[in-house]
N, C-alpha and C positions, 0 to 999 in steps of 0.2 A: 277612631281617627287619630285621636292626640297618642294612643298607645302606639300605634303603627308610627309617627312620626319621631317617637322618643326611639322606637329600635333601629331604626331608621338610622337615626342622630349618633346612636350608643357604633352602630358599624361603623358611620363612617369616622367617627374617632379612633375606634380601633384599627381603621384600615389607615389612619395617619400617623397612626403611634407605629402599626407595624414599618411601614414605609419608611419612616425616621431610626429608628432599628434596624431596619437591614443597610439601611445607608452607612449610619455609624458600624456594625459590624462587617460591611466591605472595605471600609479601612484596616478593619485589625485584621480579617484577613488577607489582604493585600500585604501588610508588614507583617505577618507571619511565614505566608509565602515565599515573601521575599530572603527575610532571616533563617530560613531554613534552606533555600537555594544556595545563599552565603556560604553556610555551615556545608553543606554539599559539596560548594565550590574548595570550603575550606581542606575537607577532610579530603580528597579528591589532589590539592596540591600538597598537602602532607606527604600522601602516599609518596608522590613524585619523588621526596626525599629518600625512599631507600635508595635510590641508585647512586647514592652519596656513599653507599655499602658496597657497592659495585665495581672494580675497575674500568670494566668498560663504558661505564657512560655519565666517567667525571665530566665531559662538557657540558651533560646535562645540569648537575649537579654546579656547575657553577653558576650557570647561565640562573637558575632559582638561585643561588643568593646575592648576585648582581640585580637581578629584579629586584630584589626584598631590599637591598641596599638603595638602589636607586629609587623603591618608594617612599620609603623613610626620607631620604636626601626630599625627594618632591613635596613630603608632608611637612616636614619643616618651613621648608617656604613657601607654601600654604597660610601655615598660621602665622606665619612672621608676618608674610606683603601681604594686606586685602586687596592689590589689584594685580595678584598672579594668574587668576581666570580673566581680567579683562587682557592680560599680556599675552595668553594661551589666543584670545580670543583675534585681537590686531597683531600676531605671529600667523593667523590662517590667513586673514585677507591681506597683509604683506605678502606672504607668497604667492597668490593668485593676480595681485597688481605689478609684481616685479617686472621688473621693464618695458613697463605697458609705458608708448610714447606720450605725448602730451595730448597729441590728436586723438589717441584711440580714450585717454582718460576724461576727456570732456566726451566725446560720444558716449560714454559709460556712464555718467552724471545725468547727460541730458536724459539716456535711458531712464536711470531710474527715479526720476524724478518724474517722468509720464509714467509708471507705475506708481505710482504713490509711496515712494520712499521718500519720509525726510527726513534732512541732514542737517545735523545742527550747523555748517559751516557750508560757506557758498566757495569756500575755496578750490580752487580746480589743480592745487597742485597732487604728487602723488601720496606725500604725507597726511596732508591737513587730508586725505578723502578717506586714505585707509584709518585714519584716525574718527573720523566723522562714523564712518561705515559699522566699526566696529564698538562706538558708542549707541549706535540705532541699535546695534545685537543686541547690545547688553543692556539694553531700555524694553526690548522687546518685552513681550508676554513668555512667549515659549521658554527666554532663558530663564525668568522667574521661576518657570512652573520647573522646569527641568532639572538647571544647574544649582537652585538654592534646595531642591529637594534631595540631588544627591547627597551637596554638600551637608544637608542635615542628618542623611543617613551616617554615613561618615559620621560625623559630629557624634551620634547619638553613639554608635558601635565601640569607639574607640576611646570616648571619654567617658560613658555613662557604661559602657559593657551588656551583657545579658545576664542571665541566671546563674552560674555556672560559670567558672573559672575555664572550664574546658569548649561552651559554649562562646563566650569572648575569643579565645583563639581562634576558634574556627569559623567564627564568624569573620573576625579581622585578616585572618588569612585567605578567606574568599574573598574578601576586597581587592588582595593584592592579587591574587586570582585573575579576578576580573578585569585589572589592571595590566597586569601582563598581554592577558588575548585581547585587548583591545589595545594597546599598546604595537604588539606586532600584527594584528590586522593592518595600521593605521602606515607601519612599515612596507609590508606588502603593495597597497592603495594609493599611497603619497607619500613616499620616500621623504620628498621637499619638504614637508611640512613636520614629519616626522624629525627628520636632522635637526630643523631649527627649536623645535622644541627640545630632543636630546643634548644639545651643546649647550641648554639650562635646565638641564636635568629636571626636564618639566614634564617628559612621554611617558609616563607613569602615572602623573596626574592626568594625560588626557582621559581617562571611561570616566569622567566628570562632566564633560563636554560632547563627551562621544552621539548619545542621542540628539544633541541637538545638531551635530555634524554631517551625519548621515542621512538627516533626512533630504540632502541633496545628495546624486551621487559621485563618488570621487573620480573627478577627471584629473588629466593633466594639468597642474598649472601651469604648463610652459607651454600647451597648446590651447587651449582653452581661449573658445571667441566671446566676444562682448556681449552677445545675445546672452551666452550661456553664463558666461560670469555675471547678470543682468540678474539672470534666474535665480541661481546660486544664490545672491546677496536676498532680492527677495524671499524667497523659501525659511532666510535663518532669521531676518524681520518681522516677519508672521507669525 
């Protein structure tokens, strides 16, 4: 009986040590995964560069070092301002509140306040709410788990590198990669939101944001009703 009990005892530690082991190695797969998707990404917009060989398709070849210029421009003010994602962030809900009248922005409040959003400020103007709005964002969960985990990847790529001299590049070059097609996605979808971000040379830093942006989907801001800007605000608070 006592033997049967001690094998008993002996599995199920084994089956807690495996359990914790596969947990800790679906992280390093996860960041393996990913750093070689980069590197993919990277060598993938390498390639792009030969048409920089090409006459006919110098447009192309600009349009890649205006990107690479303009993320550079965006990563610097990055690590200068720490509140260029909260600015990224009250730049989206500025565009969705733009000339929303006074009437439809208290109906907007009282909304979301019977869904259980709260706002640090009871003000009903259109600053103090897009300001309110966009500090609930950035209080949330989601942005924690999302936007600080980007921004760690980042961090980790570009100041600590990989293995490899040639794996650094390629790695950082599928950032910027990734940056571009989310960048002109975001052009395509929301022009508005896109603009105000490029005239601070910030659309480059959006695929920082982008997951959490998306997981509502992109209407118009200039048509776009209360219910649904309602929605919209809760979906990015959760």
């Amino acid at each position: 009986m006592h033997f049967n009990d001690s094998i008993i005892t002996s599995v199920q530690a084994d089956r807690i040590i495996a359990l914790k082991l596969d947990k800790a190695l679906a992280g390093v797969k996860d960041n393996v995964a990913s750093t070689l998707k980069q590197m993919g990404d990277g060598v993938t917009r390498a390639s792009y560069y030969t048409s920089c060989f090409m006459e006919n398709y110098q447009d192309v070849c600009t349009k890649l070092k205006n990107e690479d210029l303009r993320f550079i421009s965006g990563l610097i003010q990055l690590y200068k301002d720490r509140d260029v994602i909260f600015e990224m962030i009250r730049l989206y809900i500025e565009v969705h509140f733009k000339n929303k009248t006074e009437g439809r922005i208290q109906n907007i409040l009282r909304k979301l306040v019977g869904a259980g959003v709260y706002l640090s400020t009871t003000g009903t103007t259109n600053r103090l709410l897009i300001i309110s709005v966009a500090t609930a964002v950035c209080q949330s969960y989601s942005f924690q788990t999302i936007v600080h985990g980007r921004l760690s990847q980042v961090r980790t790529l570009i100041l600590k590198g990989s293995v490899t001299a040639s794996a650094i590049s390629f790695s950082v070059y599928g950032i910027v990669h990734e940056a571009a097609n989310c960048a002109d996605n975001l052009k395509e979808f929301n022009a508005f939101y896109y603009q105000a971000l490029y005239e601070r040379n910030l659309e480059m830093m959006y695929f920082i944001i982008e997951p959490l942006i998306t997981r509502s989907p992109y209407l118009n801001p200039m048509l776009i009703s209360d219910d649904e800007l309602v929605d919209l605000i809760v979906r990015l608070v959760r």
